[in-house]
Each structure stands twice: as C-alpha cells, then as structure tokens.
N, C-alpha and C positions, 0 to 999 in steps of 0.2 A: 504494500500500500504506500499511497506517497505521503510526504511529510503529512505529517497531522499536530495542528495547533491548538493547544489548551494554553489558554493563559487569560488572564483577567482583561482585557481592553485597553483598560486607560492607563493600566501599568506598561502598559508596552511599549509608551512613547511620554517621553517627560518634558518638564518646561522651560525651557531656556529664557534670560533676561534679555527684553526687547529682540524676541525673534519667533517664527512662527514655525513649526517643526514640523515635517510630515516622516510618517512611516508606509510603506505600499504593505499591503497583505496578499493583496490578490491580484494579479495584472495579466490578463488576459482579454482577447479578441471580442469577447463578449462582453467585459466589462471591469471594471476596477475597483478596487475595496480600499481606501486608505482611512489612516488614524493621522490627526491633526493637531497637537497643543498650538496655543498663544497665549505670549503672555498680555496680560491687560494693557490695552491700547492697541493692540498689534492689529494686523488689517489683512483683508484681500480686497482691492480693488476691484470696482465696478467690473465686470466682466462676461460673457455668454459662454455657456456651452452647449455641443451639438443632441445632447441628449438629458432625460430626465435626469435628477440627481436627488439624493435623498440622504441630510443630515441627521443623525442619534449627538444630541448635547450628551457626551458622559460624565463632565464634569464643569463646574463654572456657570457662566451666564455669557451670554452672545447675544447682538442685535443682527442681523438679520435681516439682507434690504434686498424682496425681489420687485421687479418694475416699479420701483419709487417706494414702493410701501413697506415699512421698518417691520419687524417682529421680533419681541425677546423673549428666546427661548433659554429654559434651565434647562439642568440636569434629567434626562430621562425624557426631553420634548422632543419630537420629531419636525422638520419642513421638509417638501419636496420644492426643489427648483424646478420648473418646467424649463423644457429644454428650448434654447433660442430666447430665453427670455434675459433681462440683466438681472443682474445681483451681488452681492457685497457682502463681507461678513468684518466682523470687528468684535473683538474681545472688551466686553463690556466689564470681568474681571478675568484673570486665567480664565482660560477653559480649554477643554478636550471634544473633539467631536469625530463621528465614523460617517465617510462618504464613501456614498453606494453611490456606482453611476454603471448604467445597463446600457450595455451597446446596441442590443437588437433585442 
C-alpha cells in the first residue's frame, strides 16, 4: 500500500513570524490538498482560480473576501470559493486552514 498518513492536521504545518507557510499533502491531476498557517496580519492577495476550492479554518480566525464580500471564519468553519471568482484571505489572528481544490 502506498504511504498512508495519520497525523493530527494542524500539527503538521506550524507558524512562522510574518510569513505565510504552506504544506502540499496531496498533489495530483485531479486535485490538490494543502495545509496553510499565517501569522496574524499575513495575507493572500486578491486573486482567481480555475476551479472550486474549499477552506477547513483549523485553527485561528480568518477574514475571508470572495467577490467583494468579507466572511470571518473560526476554527472548525468551512467556505467554498467558486471557481473564477476573486478572493483574498488575511489572518485576522494566526491561523491554520486545509484547501481542497478538485480539478475535474
């Protein structure tokens, strides 16, 4: 069998001072799984992508801007980005988040 991961989420990827951290879990053809910290303040810029995507907050607070409209989500909140659409995230205090983005 191929690698098989157990481990808690949010421990898997930690916080660095003024910076935004990604970890890939998954990275294949069909779609991509990444773990995300920031620390408070930190940012992604306005930006689209070509398919749905769907944030798990695991730790923290996050604001949350898709087509103009802010959303703050804790710990345990889900958003789906529709795909094509803009959006921006910003670390409202630390936090950790899991994107799921489905290719087909």
């Amino acid at each position: 069998m191929k690698d098989i991961l157990k481990n808690s989420l949010a421990d898997m990827v930690g916080y660095q001072k003024d910076a935004v951290v990604s970890k890939t879990i998954i990275d294949k053809k069909t779609g991509t799984v990444t773990l995300f910290s920031f620390d408070q303040g930190q940012s992604l810029s306005e930006h689209t992508a070509p398919f749905d995507a769907l944030v798990q907050v695991l730790d923290g607070e996050a604001e949350i801007i898709v087509s103009g409209k802010p959303f703050h989500l804790k710990q345990g909140e889900i958003i789906v980005m529709p795909a094509n659409k803009p959006h921006a995230l910003k670390g409202i205090q630390q936090f950790k988040m899991l994107l799921t983005m489905i290719r087909s």
